[in-house]
VOGU-3710 file (C-alpha; in Angstrom, 3 decimals, decimal comma):
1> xxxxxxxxxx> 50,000/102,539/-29,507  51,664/101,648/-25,953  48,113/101,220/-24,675  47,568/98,624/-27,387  50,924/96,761/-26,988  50,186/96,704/-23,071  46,630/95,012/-23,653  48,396/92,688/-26,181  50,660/91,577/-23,370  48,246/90,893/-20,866
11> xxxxxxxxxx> 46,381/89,362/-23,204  49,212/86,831/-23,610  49,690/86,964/-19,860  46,154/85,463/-19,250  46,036/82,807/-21,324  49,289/81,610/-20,260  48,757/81,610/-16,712  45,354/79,673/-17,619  47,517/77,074/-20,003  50,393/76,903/-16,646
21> xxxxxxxxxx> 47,298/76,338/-14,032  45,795/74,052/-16,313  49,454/72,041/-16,895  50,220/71,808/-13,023  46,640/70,558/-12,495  47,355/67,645/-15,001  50,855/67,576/-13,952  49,647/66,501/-10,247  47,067/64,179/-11,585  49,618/62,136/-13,780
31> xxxxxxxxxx> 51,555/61,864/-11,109  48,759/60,679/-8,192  45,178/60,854/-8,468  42,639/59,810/-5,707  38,891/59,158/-6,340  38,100/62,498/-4,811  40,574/64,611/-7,253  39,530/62,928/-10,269  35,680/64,167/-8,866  37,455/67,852/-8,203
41> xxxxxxxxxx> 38,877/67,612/-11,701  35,891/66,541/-13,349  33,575/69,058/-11,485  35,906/71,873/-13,368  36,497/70,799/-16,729  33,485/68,267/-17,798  32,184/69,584/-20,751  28,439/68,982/-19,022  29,107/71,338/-16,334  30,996/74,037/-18,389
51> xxxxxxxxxx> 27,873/74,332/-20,235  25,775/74,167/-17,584  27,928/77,029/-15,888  27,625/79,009/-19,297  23,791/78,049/-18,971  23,391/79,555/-15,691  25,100/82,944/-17,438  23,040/82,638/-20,586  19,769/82,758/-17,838  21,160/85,550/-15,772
61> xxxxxxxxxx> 21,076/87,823/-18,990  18,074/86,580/-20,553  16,718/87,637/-16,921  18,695/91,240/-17,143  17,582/91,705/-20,821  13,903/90,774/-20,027  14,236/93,423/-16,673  15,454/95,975/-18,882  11,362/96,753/-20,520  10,921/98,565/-16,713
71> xxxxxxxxxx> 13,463/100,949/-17,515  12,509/103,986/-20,063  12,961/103,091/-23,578  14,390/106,373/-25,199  15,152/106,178/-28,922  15,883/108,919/-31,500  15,100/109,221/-35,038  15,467/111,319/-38,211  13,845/111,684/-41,595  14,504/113,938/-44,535
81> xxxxxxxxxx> 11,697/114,290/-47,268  11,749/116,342/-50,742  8,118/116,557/-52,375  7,971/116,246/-55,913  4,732/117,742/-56,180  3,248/119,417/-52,740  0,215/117,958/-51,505  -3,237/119,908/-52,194  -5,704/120,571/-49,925  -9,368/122,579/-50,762
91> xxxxxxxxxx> -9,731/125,690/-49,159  -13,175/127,696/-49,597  -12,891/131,207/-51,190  -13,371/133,628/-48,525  -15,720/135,433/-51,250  -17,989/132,735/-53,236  -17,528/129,874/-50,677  -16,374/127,769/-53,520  -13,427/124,909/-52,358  -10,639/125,508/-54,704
101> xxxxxxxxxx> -7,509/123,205/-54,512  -4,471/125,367/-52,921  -0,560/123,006/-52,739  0,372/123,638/-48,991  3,805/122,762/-47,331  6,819/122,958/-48,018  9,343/120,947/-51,092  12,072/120,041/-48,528  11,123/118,557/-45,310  13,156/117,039/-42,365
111> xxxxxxxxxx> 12,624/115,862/-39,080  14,694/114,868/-35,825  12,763/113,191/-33,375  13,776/112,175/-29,285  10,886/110,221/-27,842  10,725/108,786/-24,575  8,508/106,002/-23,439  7,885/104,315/-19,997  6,026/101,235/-19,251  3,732/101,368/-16,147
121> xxxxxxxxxx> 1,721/98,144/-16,251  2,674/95,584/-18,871  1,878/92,030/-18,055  5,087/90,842/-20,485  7,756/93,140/-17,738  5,452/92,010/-14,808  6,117/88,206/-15,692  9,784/88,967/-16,187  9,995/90,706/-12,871  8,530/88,174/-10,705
131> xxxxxxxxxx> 10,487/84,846/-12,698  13,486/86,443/-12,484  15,501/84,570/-9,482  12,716/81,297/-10,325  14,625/81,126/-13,642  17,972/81,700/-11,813  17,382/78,628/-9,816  16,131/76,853/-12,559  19,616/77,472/-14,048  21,420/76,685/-11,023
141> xxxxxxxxxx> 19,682/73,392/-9,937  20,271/72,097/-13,618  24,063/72,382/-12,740  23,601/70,711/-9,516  21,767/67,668/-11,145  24,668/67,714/-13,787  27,469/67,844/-11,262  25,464/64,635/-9,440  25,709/62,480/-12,628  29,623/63,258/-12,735
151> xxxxxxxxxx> 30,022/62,448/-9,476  28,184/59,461/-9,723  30,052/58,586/-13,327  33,324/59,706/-12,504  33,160/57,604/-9,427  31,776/54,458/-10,961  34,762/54,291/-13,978  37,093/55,354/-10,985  36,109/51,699/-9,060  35,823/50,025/-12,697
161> xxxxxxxxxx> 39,543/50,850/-13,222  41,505/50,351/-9,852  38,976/46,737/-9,890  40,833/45,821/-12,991  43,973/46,944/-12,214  43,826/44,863/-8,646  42,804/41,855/-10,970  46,284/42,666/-12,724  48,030/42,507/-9,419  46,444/39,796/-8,111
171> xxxxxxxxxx> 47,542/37,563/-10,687  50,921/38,611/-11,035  50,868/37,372/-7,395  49,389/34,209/-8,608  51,998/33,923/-11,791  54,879/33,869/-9,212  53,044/31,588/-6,911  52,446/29,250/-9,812  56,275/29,861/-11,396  57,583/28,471/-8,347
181> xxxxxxxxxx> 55,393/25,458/-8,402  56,280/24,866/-11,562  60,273/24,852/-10,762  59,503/22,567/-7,709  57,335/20,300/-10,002  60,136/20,136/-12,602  62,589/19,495/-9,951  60,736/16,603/-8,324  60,015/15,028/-11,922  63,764/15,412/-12,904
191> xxxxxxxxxx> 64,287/13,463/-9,927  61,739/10,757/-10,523  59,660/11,178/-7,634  56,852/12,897/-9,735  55,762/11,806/-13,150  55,630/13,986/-15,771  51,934/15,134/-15,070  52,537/17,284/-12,187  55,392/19,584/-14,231  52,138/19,829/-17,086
201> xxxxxxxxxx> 49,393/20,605/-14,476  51,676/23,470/-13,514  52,671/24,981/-16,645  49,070/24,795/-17,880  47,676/26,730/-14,616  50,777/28,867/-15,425  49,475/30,135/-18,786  46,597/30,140/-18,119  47,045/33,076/-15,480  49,337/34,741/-18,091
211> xxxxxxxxxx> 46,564/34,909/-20,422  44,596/36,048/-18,031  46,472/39,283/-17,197  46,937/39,950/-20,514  43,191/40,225/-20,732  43,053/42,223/-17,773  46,148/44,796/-19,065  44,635/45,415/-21,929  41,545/46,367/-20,599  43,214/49,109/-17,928
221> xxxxxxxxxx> 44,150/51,187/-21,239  40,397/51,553/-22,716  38,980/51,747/-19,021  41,596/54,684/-18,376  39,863/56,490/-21,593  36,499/55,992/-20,184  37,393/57,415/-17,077  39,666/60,326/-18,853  36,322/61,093/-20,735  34,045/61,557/-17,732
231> xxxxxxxxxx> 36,552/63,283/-15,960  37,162/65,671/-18,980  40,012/64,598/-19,167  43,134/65,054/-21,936  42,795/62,096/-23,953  46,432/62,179/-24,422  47,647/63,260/-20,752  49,263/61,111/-18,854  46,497/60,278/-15,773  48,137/57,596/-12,550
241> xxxxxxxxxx> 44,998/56,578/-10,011  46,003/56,059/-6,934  43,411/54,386/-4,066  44,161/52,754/-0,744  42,423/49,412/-0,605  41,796/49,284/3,691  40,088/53,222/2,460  37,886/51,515/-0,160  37,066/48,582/2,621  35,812/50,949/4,907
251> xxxxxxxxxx> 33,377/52,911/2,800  31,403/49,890/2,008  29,489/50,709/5,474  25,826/52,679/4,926  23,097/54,035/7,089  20,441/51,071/5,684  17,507/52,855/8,253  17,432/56,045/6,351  14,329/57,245/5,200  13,618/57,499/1,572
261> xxxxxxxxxx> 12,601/62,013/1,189  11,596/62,521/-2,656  12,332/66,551/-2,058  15,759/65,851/-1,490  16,237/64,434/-4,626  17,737/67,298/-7,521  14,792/66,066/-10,019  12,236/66,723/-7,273  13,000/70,056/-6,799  13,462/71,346/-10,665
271> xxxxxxxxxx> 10,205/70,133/-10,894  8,764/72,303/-8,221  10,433/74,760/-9,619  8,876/74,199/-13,311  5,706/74,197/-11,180  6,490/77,855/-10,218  7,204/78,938/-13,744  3,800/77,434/-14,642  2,017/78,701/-12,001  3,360/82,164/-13,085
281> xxxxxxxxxx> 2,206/81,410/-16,341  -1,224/80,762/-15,183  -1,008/84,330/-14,139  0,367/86,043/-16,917  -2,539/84,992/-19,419  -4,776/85,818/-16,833  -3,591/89,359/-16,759  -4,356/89,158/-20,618  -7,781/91,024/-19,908  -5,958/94,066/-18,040
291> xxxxxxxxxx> -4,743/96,740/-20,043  -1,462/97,951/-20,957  -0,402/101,179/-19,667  2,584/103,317/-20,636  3,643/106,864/-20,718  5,341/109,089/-23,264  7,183/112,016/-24,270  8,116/113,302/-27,485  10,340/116,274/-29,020  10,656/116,904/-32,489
301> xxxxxxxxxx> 12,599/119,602/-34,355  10,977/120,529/-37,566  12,442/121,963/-40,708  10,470/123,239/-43,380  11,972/125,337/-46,635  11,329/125,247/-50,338  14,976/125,630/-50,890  16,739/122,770/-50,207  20,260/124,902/-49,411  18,048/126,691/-47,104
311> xxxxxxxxxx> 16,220/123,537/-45,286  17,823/123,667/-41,868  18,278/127,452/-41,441  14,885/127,653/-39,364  13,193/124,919/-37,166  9,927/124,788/-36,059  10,081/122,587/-32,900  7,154/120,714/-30,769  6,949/118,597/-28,291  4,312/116,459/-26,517
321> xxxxxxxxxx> 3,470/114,199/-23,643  0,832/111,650/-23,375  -0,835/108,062/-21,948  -1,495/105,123/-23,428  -3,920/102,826/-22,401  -4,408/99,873/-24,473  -7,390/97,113/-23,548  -8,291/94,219/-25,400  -11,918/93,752/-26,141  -12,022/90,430/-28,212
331> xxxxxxxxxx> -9,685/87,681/-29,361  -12,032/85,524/-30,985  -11,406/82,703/-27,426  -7,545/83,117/-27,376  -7,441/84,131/-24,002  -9,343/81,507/-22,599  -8,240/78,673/-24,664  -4,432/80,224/-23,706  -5,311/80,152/-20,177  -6,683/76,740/-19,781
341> xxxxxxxxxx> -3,693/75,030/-21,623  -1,350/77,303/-18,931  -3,517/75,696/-16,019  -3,839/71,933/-17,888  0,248/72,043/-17,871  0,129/72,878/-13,691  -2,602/69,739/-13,709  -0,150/67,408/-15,829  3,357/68,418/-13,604  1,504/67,537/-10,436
351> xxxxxxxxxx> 1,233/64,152/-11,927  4,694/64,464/-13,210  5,707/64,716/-9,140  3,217/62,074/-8,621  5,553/59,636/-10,444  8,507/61,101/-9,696  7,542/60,259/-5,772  6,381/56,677/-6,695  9,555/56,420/-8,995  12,247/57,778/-6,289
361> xxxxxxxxxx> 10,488/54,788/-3,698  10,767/52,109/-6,545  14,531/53,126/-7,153  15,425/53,082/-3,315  13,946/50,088/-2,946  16,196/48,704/-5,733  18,853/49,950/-4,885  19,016/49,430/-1,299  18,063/45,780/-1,925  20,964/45,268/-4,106
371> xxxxxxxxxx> 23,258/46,786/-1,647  22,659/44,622/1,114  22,515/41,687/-1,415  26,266/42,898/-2,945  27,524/43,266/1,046  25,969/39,719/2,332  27,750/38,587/-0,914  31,478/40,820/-0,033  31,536/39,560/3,518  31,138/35,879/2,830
381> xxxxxxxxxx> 33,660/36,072/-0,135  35,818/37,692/1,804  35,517/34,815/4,794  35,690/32,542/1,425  39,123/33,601/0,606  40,545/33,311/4,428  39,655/30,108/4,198  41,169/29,390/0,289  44,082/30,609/1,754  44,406/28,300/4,905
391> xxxxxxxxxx> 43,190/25,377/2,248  46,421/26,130/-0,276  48,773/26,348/2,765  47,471/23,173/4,065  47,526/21,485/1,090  50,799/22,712/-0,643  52,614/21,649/2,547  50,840/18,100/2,578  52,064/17,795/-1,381  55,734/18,815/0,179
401> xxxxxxxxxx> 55,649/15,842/2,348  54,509/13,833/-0,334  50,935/13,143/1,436  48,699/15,118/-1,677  49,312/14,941/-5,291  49,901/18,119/-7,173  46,502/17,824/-8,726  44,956/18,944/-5,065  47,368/22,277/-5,236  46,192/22,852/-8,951
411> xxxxxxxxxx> 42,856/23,065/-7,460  43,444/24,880/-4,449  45,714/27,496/-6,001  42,379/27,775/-8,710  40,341/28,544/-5,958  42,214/30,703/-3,972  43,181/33,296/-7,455  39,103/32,571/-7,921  38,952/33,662/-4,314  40,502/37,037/-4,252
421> xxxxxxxxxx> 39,275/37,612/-7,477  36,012/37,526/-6,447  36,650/39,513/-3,324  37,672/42,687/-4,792  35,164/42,625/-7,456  32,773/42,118/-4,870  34,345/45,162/-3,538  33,248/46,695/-6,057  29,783/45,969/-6,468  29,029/47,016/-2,991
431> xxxxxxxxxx> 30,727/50,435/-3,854  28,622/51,049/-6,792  25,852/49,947/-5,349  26,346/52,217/-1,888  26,431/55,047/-4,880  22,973/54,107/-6,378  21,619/54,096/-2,741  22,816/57,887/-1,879  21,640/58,759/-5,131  18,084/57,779/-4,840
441> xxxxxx> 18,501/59,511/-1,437  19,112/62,962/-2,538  22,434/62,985/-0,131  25,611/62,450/-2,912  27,257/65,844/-2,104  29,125/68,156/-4,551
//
């Protein structure tokens, strides 16, 4: 009873250290969360890589179960029969040579049985033997190419959010700019130097921005879900992305004279490894024509008495060893048909890699073309809103000295919001296109 409470305890103990470990992880992240511990989250509590993990668990005892045919195979068994009517056998009469029917045995039979068998060549435990860490890898490279797509996705609604929120920020920078042009429009119409135009320019630039945001807020809520659900997130936690924009400007830069290596890539190599199984499959119904060999050992206990009371006061045991050797002769073509399909499926995967290699090319090519596209397009925003900014400056002090008319500052305040607009989402662009470009390179790291 103690021993029970005691296991019921730490029982309770376990999952509540798992439930506090799990609350202090999402404690942290509601509190600050960088790119790179939303990607440590993710990679520990996507539902994609838990079952992948389980996967990997689920191979390593298919592996251990299909190992287990080497070891003996012991089994025990027990029967207990009661004739109704004895069998007969004919005996000849010692005297005339005449076969008369004689019952033999006894009513009440029962047997206990302990056989032992080993296997010493069977192409089935021979398979399983040399797949065994092929199908391990198999397992394990499926989680790798899992963890890359989280990376990748986590990463991508990561950039997707902090974009939109800088939007946000950008034009509340843009609502104040435009609230004080308003009051200074006002101020000049109220004293007639202005007509009533410039005030209206203002306040229609004004809500227009304010509209704006509100677009933009309301999207940071559904694009917080999207990243909450490729993190693996709570739905309902509380989750606070933090990023440092100078950080995000310098990871923009990439290694454009890299060389494109298909057997880097995780796709690549699960397909040699597919290749490996089918090789080995190749061999297995090839070792269809060799015979089965095992060895075994029996001991049996016999009891034998016309009285059932009486049944196990004597045994009669008996035991035995033997071979087996078991060849086939003739499956009608199985065999052959079996092994060409096994070496037709090696043919077709080679032309699987085939594709994958032209594929892999095709992508990088792509991809790599759209990043230098996306960073030609970043840098000359970027010089693009230095010089929106000296415009507005320029321009906004000419309209305070009464030299430009308030419609030149609607414009250039339009073009410089436009401006850094632009910028960051140019920002981002580059950074999910740098991502596509490590993909296709095999080199994203987990």
């Amino acid at each position: 009873m103690n021993k029970t409470f005691i296991a019921f305890l730490f029982t309770i103990g376990w999952f509540f250290s798992i439930d506090v470990v799990a609350q202090k992880t999402t404690d942290s992240l509601a509190r600050q969360a960088y790119l790179a511990d939303c990607i440590q989250y993710a990679l520990g509590h996507q539902p994609v890589v838990r079952q992948s993990i389980i996967d990997q668990d689920i191979a390593e005892r298919t592996v251990q179960s299909s190992l287990a045919a080497w070891y003996p195979q012991i089994n025990a068994s027990y029967n207990l029969l009661h004739y109704l009517k004895l069998p007969v056998t004919l005996i000849p009469n010692a005297t005339t040579g005449e076969k008369q029917p004689v019952s033999l045995g006894a009513a009440n039979t029962s047997t206990a049985s302990l056989s032992v068998t080993q296997s010493i060549f069977n192409r089935d435990v021979l398979l399983a033997s040399r797949t065994a860490d092929v199908y391990r890898t198999q397992a394990t490279q499926t989680t790798v190419r899992n963890k890359i797509d989280v990376v990748v996705n986590v990463s991508k609604a990561f950039y997707d959010l902090i974009l939109t929120q800088r939007q946000v920020d950008i034009l509340s920078q843009d609502i104040a700019r435009l609230q004080r042009s308003l009051q200074d429009a006002t101020n000049q119409y109220q004293s007639g130097i202005v007509d009533k135009t410039d005030p209206q320019r203002a306040k229609i630039a004004l809500n227009n921005s304010l509209a704006q945001r509100k677009q933009y807020r309301d999207l940071i809520g559904a694009k917080y879900q999207t990243l909450k659900q490729t993190m693996g997130y709570p739905p309902n936690s509380q989750l606070a992305v933090s990023y440092d924009t100078l950080q995000l400007v310098r990871e923009v830069a990439l290694d454009t004279l890299q060389l494109v290596n298909p057997q880097n890539r995780i796709e690549y190599q699960l397909l040699q490894t597919q290749g490996r199984l089918l090789d080995a499959n190749v061999r297995y119904n090839r070792w269809a024509y060799l015979p089965s060999v095992s060895a075994f050992g029996n001991y049996n206990l016999l009891y034998q008495n016309s009285s059932f009371g009486q049944l196990y006061s004597l045994s009669f045991p008996n035991s035995l060893v033997g071979l087996t050797l078991t060849l086939p002769i003739f499956q009608g073509g199985r065999r052959i048909h079996q092994t060409k399909i096994a070496e037709l499926q090696v043919q077709r995967l080679n032309w699987d890699l085939a594709a994958l290699n032209s594929a892999v090319d095709a992508e990088y090519a792509t991809a790599l073309a759209n990043y230098k596209g996306n960073l030609a397009n970043y840098l000359a925003l970027v010089e693009n809103q230095q010089l929106a900014e000296d415009v507005y400056r320029v321009i906004n002090l000419q309209y305070r000295s009464g030299i430009k008319t308030y419609l030149d500052v609607t414009i250039a305040e339009a073009d410089l919001r436009t401006a850094r607009l632009n910028v960051f989402n140019a920002l981002y662009q580059v950074l999910v296109s740098k991502l596509d470009v490590q993909r296709s390179l095999g080199v994203i790291q987990i």
